[in-house]
LODRENTOR-783236 format. One record per residue (C-alpha): residue number from 0; x, y, z. Coordinates in nm, 4 decimals. Example, Ala and Ser with C-alpha at 12.3 -4.5 7.8 and 13.67 -1.06 7.14 Angstrom:
BEGIN
> resi, X, Y, Z
> 0, 1.2300, -0.4500, 0.7800
> 1, 1.3670, -0.1060, 0.7140
END
This chain:
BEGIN
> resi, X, Y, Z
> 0, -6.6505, 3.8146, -8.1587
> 1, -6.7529, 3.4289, -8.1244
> 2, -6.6406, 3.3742, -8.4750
> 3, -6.3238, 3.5178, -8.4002
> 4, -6.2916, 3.3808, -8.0215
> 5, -6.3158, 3.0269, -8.1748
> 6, -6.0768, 3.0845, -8.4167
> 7, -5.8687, 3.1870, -8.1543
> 8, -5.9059, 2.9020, -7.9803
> 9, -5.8847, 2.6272, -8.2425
> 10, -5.5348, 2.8069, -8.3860
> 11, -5.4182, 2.7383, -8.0019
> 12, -5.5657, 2.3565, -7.9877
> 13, -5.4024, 2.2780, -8.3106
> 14, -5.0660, 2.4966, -8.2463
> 15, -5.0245, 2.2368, -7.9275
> 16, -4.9771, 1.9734, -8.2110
> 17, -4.6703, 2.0470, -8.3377
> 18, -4.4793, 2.1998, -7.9459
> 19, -4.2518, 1.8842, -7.8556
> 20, -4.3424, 1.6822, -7.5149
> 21, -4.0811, 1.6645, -7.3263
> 22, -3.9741, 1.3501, -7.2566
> 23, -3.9622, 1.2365, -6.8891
> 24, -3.6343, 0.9966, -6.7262
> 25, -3.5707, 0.8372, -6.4092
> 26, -3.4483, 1.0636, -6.1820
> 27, -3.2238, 0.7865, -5.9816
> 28, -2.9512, 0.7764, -6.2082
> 29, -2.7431, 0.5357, -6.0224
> 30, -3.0665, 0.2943, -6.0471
> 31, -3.0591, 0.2902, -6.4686
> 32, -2.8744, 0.0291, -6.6590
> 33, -2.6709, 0.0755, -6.8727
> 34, -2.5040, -0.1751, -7.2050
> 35, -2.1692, -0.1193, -6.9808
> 36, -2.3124, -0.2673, -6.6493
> 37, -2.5277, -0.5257, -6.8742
> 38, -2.1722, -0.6607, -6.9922
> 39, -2.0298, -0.6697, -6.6030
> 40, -2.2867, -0.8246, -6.4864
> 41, -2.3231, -1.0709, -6.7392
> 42, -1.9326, -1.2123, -6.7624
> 43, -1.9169, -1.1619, -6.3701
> 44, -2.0349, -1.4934, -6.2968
> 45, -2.2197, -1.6908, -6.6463
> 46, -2.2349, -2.0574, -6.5525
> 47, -2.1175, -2.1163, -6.9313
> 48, -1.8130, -1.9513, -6.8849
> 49, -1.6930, -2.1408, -6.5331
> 50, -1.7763, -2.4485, -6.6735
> 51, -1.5235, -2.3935, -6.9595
> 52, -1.2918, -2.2701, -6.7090
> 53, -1.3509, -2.5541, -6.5297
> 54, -1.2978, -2.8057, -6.8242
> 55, -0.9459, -2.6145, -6.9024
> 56, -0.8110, -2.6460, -6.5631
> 57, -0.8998, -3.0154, -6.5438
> 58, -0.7740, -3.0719, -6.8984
> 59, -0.4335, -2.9187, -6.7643
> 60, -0.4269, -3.1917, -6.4678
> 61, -0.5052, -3.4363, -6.7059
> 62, -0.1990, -3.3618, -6.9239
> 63, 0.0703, -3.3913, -6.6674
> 64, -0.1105, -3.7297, -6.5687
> 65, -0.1006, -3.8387, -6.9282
> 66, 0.2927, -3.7680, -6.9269
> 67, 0.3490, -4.0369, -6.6669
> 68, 0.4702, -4.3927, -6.6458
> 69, 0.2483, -4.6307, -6.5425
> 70, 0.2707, -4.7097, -6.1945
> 71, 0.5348, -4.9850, -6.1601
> 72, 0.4699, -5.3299, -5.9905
> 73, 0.6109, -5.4844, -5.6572
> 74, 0.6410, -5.8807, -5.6788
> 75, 0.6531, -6.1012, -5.3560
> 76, 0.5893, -6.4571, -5.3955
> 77, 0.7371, -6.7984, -5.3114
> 78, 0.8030, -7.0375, -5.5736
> 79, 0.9092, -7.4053, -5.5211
> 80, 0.7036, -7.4885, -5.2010
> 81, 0.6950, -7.8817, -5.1554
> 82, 0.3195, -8.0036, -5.0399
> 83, 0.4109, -8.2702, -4.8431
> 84, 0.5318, -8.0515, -4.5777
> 85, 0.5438, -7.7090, -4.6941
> 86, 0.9268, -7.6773, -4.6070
> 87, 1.1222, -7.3843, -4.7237
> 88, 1.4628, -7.5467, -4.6371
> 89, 1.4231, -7.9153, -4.7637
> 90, 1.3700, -7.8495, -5.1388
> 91, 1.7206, -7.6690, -5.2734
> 92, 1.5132, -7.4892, -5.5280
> 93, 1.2676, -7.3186, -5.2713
> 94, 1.2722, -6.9743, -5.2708
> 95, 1.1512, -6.6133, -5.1472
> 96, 1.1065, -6.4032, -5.4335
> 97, 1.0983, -6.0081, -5.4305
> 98, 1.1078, -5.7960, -5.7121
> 99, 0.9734, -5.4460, -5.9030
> 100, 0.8817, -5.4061, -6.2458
> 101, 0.8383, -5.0886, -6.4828
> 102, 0.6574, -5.1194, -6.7847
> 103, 0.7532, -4.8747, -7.0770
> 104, 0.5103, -4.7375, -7.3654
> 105, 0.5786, -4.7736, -7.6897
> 106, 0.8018, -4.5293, -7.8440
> 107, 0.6682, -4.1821, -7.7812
> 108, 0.3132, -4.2863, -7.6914
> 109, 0.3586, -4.0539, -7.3876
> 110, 0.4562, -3.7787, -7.5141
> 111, 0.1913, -3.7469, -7.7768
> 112, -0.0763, -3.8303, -7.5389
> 113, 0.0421, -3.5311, -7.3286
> 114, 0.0820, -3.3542, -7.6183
> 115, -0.2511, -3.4030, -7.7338
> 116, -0.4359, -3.3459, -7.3884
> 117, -0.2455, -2.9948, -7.3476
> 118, -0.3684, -2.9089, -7.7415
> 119, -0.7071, -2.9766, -7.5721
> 120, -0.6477, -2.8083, -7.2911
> 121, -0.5578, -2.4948, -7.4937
> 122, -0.8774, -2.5652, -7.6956
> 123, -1.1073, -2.5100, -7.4184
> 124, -0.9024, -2.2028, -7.3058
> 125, -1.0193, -2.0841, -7.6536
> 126, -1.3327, -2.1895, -7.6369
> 127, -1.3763, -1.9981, -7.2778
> 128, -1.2803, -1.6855, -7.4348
> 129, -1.5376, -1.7364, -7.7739
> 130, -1.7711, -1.8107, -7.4805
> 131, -1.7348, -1.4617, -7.3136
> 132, -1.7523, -1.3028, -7.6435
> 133, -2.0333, -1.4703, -7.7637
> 134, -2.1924, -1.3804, -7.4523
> 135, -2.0839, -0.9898, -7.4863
> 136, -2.2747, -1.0037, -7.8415
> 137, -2.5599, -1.1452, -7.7264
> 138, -2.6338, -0.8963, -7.4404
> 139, -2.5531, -0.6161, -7.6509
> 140, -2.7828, -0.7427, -7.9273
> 141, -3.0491, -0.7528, -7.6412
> 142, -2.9858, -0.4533, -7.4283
> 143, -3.0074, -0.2637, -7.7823
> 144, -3.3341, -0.4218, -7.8681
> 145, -3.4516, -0.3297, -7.5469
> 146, -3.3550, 0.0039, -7.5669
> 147, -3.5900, 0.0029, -7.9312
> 148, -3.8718, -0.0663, -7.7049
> 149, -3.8678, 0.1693, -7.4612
> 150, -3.7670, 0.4542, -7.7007
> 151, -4.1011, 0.3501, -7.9151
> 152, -4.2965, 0.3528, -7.6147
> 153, -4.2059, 0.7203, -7.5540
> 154, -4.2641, 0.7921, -7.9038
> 155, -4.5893, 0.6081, -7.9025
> 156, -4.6889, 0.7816, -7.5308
> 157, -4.5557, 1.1472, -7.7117
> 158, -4.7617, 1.1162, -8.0481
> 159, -5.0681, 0.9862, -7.8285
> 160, -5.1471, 1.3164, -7.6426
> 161, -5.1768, 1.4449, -8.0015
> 162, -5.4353, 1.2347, -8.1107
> 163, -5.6188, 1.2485, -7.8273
> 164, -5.5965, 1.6136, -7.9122
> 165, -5.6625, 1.5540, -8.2391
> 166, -5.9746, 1.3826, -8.1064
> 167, -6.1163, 1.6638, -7.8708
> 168, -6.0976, 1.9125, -8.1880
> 169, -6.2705, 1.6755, -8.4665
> 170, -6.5511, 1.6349, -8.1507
> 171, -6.6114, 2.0160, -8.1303
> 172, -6.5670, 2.1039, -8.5185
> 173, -6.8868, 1.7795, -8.5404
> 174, -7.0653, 1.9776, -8.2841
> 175, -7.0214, 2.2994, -8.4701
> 176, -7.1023, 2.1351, -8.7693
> 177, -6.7578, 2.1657, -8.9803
> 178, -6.6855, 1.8198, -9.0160
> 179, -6.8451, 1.5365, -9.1084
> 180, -6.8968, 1.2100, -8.7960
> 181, -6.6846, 1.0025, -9.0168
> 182, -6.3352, 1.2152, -8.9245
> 183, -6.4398, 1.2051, -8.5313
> 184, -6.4880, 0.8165, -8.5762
> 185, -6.1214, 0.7955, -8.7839
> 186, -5.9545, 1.0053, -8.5274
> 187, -6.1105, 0.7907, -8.2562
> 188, -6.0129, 0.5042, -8.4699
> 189, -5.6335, 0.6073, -8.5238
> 190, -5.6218, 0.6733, -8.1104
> 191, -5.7337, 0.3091, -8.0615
> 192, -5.4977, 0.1856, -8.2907
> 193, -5.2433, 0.3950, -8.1330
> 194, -5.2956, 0.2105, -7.8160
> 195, -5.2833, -0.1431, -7.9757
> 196, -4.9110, -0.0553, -8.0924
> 197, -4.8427, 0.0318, -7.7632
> 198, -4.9597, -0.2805, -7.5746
> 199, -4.7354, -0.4437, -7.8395
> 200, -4.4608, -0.2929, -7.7166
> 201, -4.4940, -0.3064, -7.3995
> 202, -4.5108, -0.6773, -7.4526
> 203, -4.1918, -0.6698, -7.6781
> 204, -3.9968, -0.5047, -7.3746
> 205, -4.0984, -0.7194, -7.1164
> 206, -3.9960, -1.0318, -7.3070
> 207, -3.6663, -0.8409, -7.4159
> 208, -3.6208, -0.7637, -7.0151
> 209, -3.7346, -1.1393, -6.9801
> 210, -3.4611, -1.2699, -7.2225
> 211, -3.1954, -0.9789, -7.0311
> 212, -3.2181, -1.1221, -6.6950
> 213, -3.0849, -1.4591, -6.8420
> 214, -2.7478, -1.2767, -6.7793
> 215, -2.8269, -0.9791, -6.5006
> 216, -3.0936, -1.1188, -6.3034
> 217, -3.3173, -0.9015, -6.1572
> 218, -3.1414, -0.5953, -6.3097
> 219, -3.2962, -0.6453, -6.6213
> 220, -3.6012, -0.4447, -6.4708
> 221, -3.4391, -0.1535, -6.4025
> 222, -3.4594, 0.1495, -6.6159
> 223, -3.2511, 0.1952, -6.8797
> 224, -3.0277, 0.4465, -6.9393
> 225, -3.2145, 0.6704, -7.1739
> 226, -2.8891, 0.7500, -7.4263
> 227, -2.7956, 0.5712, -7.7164
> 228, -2.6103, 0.2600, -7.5897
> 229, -2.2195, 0.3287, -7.7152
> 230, -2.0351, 0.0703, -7.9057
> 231, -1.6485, 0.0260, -7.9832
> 232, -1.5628, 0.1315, -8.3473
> 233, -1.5136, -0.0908, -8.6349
> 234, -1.2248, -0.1228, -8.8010
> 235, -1.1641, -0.1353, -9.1997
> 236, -1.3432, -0.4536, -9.3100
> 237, -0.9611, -0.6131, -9.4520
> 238, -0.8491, -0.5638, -9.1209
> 239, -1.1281, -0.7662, -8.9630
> 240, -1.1123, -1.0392, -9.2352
> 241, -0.7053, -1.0579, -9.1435
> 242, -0.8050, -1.1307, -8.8166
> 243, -1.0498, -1.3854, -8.8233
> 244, -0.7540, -1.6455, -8.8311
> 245, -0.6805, -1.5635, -8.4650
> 246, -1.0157, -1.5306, -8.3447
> 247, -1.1372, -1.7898, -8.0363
> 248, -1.3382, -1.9620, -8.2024
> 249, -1.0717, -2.0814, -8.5138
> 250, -0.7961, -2.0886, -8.2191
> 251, -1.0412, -2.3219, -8.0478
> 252, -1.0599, -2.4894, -8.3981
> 253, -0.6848, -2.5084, -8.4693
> 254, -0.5804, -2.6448, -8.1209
> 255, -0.8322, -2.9467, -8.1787
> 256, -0.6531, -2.9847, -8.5094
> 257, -0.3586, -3.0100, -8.3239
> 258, -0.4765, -3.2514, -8.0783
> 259, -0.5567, -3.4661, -8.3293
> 260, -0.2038, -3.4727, -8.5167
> 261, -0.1124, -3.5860, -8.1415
> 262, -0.3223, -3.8862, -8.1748
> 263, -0.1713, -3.9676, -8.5002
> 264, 0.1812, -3.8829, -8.3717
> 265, 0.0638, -4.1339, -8.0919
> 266, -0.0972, -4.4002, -8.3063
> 267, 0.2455, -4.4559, -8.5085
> 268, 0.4273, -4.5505, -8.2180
> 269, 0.2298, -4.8279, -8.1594
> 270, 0.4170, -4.9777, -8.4752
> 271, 0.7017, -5.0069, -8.2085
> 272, 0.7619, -5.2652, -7.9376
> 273, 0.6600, -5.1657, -7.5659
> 274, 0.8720, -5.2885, -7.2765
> 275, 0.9070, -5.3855, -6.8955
> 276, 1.1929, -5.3757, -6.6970
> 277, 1.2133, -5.5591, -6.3763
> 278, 1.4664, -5.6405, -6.1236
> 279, 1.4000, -5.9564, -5.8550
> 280, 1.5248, -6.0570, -5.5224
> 281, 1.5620, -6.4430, -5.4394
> 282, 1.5906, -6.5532, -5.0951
> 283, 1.6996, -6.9071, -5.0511
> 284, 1.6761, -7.0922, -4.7547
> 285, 1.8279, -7.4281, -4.5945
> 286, 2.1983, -7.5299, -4.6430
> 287, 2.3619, -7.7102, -4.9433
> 288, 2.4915, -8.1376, -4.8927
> 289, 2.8257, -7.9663, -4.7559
> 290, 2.6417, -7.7348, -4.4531
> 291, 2.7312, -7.4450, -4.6382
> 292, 2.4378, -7.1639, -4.6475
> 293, 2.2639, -7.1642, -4.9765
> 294, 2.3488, -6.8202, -5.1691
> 295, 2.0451, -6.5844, -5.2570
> 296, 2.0236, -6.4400, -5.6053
> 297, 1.8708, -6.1616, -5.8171
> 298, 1.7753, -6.1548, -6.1506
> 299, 1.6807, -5.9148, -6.4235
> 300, 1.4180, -5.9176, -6.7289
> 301, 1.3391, -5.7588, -7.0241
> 302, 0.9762, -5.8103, -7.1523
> 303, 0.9029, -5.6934, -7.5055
> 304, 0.5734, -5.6191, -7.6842
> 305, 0.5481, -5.7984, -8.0333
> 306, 0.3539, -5.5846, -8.2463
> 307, 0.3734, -5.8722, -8.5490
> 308, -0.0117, -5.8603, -8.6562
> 309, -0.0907, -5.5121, -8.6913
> 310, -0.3711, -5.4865, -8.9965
> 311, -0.6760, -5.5018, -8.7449
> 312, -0.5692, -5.2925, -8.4954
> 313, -0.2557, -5.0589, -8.5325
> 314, -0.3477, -4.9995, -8.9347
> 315, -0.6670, -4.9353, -8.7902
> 316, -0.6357, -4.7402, -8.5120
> 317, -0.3616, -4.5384, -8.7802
> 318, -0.6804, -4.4862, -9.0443
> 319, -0.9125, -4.3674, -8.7850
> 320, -0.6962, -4.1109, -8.5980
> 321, -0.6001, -3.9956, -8.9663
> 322, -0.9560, -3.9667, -9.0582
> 323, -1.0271, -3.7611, -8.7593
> 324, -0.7432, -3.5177, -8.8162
> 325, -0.9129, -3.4833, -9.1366
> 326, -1.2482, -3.3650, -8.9850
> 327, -1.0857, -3.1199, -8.7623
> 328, -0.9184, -2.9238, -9.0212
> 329, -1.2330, -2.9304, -9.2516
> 330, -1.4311, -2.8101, -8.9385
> 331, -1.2015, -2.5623, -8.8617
> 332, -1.2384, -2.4475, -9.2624
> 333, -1.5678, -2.4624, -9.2483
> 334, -1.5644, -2.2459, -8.9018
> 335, -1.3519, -1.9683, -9.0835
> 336, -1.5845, -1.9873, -9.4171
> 337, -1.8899, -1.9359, -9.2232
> 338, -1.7403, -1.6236, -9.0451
> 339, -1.6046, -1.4912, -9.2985
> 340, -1.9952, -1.5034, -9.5106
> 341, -2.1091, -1.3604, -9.1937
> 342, -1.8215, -1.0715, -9.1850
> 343, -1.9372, -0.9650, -9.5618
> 344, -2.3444, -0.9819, -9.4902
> 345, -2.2660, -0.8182, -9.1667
> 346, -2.0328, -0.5205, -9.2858
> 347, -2.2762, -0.4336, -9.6093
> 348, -2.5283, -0.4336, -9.3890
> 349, -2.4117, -0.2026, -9.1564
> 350, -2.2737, 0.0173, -9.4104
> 351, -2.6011, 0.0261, -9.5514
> 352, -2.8172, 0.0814, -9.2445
> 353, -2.5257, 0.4251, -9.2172
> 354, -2.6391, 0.5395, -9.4964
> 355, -2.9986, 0.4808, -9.4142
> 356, -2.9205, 0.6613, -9.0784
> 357, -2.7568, 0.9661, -9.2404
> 358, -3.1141, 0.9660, -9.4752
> 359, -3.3215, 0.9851, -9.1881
> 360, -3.0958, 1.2348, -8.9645
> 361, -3.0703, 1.5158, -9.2474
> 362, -3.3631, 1.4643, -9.3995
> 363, -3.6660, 1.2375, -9.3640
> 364, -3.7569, 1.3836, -8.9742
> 365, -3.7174, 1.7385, -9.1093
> 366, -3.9432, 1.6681, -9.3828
> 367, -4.1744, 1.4615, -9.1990
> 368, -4.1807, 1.7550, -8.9123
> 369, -4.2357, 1.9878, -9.1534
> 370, -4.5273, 1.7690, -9.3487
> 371, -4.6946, 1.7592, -8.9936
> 372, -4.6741, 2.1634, -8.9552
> 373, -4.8258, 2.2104, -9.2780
> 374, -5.0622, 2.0088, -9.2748
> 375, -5.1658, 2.1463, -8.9644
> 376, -5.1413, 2.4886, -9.1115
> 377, -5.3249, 2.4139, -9.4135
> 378, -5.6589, 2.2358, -9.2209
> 379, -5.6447, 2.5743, -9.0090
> 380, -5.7292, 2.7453, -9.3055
> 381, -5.9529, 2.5132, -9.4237
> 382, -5.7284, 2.4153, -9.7605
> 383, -5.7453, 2.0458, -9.6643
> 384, -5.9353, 1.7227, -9.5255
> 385, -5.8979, 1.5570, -9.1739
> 386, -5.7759, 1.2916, -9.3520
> 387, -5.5128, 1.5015, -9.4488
> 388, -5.3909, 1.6145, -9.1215
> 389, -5.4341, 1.2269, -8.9777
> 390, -5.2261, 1.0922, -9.2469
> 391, -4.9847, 1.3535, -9.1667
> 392, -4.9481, 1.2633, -8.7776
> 393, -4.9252, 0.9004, -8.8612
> 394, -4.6818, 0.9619, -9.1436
> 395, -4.4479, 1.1487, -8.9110
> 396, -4.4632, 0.9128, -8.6137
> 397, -4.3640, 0.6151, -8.8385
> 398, -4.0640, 0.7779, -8.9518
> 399, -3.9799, 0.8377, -8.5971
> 400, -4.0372, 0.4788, -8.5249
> 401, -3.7888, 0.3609, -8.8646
> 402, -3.5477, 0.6560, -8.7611
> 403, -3.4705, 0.4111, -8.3598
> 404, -3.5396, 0.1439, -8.5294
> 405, -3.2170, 0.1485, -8.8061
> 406, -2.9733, 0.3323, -8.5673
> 407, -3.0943, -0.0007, -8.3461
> 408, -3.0376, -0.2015, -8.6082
> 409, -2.6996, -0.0639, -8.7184
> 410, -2.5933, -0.0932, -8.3728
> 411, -2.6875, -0.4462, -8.3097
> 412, -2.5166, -0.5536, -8.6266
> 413, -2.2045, -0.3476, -8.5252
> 414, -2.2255, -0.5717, -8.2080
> 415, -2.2439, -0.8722, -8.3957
> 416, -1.9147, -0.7370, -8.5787
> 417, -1.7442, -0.6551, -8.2773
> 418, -1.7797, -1.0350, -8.1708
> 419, -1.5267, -1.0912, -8.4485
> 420, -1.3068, -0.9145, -8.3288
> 421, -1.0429, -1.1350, -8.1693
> 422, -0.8637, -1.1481, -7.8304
> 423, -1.0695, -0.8678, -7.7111
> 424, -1.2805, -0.7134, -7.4610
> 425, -1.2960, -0.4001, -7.7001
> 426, -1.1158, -0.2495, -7.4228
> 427, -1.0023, 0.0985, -7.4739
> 428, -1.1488, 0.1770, -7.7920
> 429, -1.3071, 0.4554, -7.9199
> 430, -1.7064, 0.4375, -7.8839
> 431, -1.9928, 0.5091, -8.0640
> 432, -2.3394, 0.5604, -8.0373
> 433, -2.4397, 0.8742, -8.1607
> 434, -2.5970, 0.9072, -8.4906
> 435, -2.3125, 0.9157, -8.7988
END
């Protein structure tokens, strides 16, 4: 009867092993964050973003100011004065002068220097909106590696109530005399070790939560939302490559080309002659030898720019504006280049980490479930070693661990996909999340 009463009772100790734990959540739900709240909160207000806005607006001014004349000139002034007496009406030449000038650019200068302000202007429009998206990637790719952590803490918390069963059962089988100290000392071992992993993670989260609140605040310690964060779906791979042209960032690009083809738009019209116009008012006073009043008169200029010696400064200014219209467009080409590398590492991998996904989802935690049982089973009945079983349990909770840890990683390199997405807030499309 003791035989079989501890039979009995080890088959129950070691049937516990394989009954899941369920998993506890927050019961506030309106307290969890979520990856759709993250993003809210993060655009709602990012001092990045209302700088750039900022920068537009004031670019925009700047534009209209750039468009304008110069401010034209008001002349008063007497000319003629004798210093004898200072006597307006002895001296026939003596006069009151008056007058306004207006000086005129050369050529077009002003409309390629608005021209080229407003390309800027639209550059940092651009640049606003690769901002925001840059931002959107970003606190995806860290709400996701968030999420990692606290999912492996619940694994790690789950699988730990089975060693420490695991370690209550090797302590009675020593006393009984059925195993050997070594296997209580390994379990005891493999608990410990257990616990190490989890202080790891725990640190992991906090500095993901740490790196969260650079964009929430202090919502970055709430708890998360335990489902799988959803993402948008990608598109075909040719249709993202078509569309990195008209992404932010190569808009931003193309608009500072275009600025610069302004300046050299502008620094050909200084080739031409600049002007001022002005128009005077002369007031003469005392009367001619006959009594007769003296008439007043008016008269009218044109002043012309010369632009005669022009190797060391408008063939220079010329090269240099060329040369940086040159660097913008390579920039730009670089820009595209370097998205377009990242768009084919970015896509294989994710296609990869699918099929990695699909692996683990149909068959690697079935078979490493059903490794556990047996093993469990099979030291029951006395066909195997502790070691056995341990190697088991720890072979089964890594694959758990890989299985969050690609659909993770899958999900934070769709994110980084998304970002290249252009002109988008990925509103409206279909999301995923669950395991494909």
């Amino acid at each position: 009867m003791n035989l079989f009463f501890t039979r009995g009772l080890r088959g129950a100790c070691l049937a516990t092993l394989v009954l899941p734990v369920p998993v506890s959540h927050a019961t506030d739900m309106q307290a969890e964050l979520t990856l759709a709240t993250s993003e809210q909160l993060a655009l709602s207000a990012d001092p990045a973003v209302t700088a750039r806005e900022a920068r537009a607006l004031a670019l925009q001014d700047q534009a209209v100011a750039d468009g304008q004349l110069p401010d034209p000139k008001l002349l008063v002034g007497v000319w003629n004065v004798p210093l004898d007496d200072f006597s307006m009406k002895k001296e026939p030449s003596s006069q009151l002068r008056t007058g306004i000038r207006q000086a005129f650019p050369r050529g077009n200068s002003l409309r390629y220097r608005r021209g080229r302000t407003e390309w800027l202007s639209k550059a940092e429009t651009a640049a606003t909106r690769n901002v925001r998206a840059e931002i959107r990637r970003d606190v995806r790719e860290t709400f996701l590696e968030l999420y990692y952590q606290e999912q492996a803490a619940r694994i790690i918390e789950r699988s730990r109530n089975l060693f420490e069963q695991l370690v209550e059962i090797t302590r009675a089988h020593y006393a009984s005399g059925r195993v050997s100290q070594q296997d209580v000392l390994q379990a005891q071992l493999e608990l410990s070790r257990l616990d190490d992993r989890a202080t790891r993670i725990s640190q992991a989260s906090d500095v993901q939560r740490a790196a969260l609140s650079r964009w929430v605040g202090e919502a970055a310690w709430r708890p998360l939302d335990p489902q799988f964060p959803p993402l948008h779906a990608l598109p075909a791979r040719a249709q993202l490559e078509a569309a990195l042209p008209e992404h932010p960032a190569i808009r931003a690009a193309s608009a500072t080309v275009e600025a610069n083809q302004q300046r050299v738009k502008e620094a050909r019209e200084q080739y031409k002659p600049g002007f001022d116009v002005g128009v005077e008012y002369r007031k003469r006073f005392g009367n001619n030898a006959d009594g007769s009043d003296r008439p007043d008169q008016m008269a009218a200029m044109v002043t012309l720019d010369l632009p005669l010696f022009t190797e060391k400064r408008q063939d220079k200014h010329l090269a240099a504006s060329q040369q940086q219209a040159e660097a913008a467009i390579q920039t730009r080409e670089q820009k595209l280049r370097e998205m377009q590398r990242t768009l084919a590492a970015d896509y294989a991998r994710w296609l990869r980490f699918g099929e990695q996904e699909k692996l683990y989802h149909d068959r690697l935690l079935r078979e490493a479930g059903d490794n556990a049982e047996a093993a469990v089973n099979a030291y029951q009945s006395g066909l195997n070693e502790f070691t056995t079983l341990m190697r088991a349990r720890i072979t089964e909770l890594d694959v758990r661990l890989q299985d969050i840890r690609i659909r993770v990683d899958r999900a934070r390199t769709q994110a980084r996909l998304l970002y290249l997405i252009p002109e988008t807030d990925n509103a409206g499309a279909r999301r995923e999340g669950a395991p494909q």
